[in-house]
C-alpha positions in Angstrom: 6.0 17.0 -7.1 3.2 17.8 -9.7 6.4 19.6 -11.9 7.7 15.9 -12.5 4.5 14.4 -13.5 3.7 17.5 -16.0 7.0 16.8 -17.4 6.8 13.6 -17.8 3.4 13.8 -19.0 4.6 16.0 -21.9 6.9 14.1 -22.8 5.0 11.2 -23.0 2.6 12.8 -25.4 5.2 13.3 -28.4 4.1 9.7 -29.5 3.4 6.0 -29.0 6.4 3.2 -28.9 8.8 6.1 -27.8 12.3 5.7 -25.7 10.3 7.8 -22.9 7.5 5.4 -22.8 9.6 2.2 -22.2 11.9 4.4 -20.1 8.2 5.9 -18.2 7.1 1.6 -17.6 10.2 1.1 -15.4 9.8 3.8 -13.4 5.8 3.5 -12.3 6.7 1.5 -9.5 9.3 3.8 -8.1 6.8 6.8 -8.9 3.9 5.8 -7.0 5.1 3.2 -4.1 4.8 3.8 -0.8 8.6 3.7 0.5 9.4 0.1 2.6 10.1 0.2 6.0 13.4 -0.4 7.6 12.4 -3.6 8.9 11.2 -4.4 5.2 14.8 -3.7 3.6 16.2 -5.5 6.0 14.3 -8.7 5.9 15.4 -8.6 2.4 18.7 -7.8 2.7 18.6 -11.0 5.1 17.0 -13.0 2.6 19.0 -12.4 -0.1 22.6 -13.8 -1.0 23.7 -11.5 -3.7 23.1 -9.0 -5.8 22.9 -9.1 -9.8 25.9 -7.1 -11.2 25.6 -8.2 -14.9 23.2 -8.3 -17.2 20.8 -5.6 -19.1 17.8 -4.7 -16.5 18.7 -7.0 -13.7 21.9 -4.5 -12.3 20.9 -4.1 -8.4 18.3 -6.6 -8.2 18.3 -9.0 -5.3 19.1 -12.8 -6.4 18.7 -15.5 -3.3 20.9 -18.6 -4.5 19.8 -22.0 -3.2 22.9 -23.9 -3.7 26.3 -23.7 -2.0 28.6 -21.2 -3.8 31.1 -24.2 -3.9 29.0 -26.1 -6.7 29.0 -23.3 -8.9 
């Protein structure tokens, strides 16, 4: 929607090193990706064995552990 990237592109332009630029670098990907398939999601789903709960930009992000859960 070209309302989103006007806002964002205003608010972009109120400086350099500002919150809404680091904020603006996380998002890109989300922004401009083309959307993954069902059979993508699921191959990852399949792949991974957990997802990250803790920890500051990791929250959702899939982890695949290559050791038995015993050893932890």
């Amino acid at each position: 929607d070209a309302h989103v990237w006007k806002a964002m592109e205003k608010s972009l332009l109120r400086g350099d090193n500002i919150v809404e630029g680091h904020y603006a670098e996380r998002l890109w990907g989300a922004l401009i990706a083309t959307p993954l398939q069902a059979f993508q999601i699921e191959s990852l789903r399949h792949h991974s064995t957990r997802v990250f709960n803790e920890g500051a930009g990791k929250v959702g992000a899939l982890r695949r552990d290559y050791y038995d859960d015993d050893e932890e």
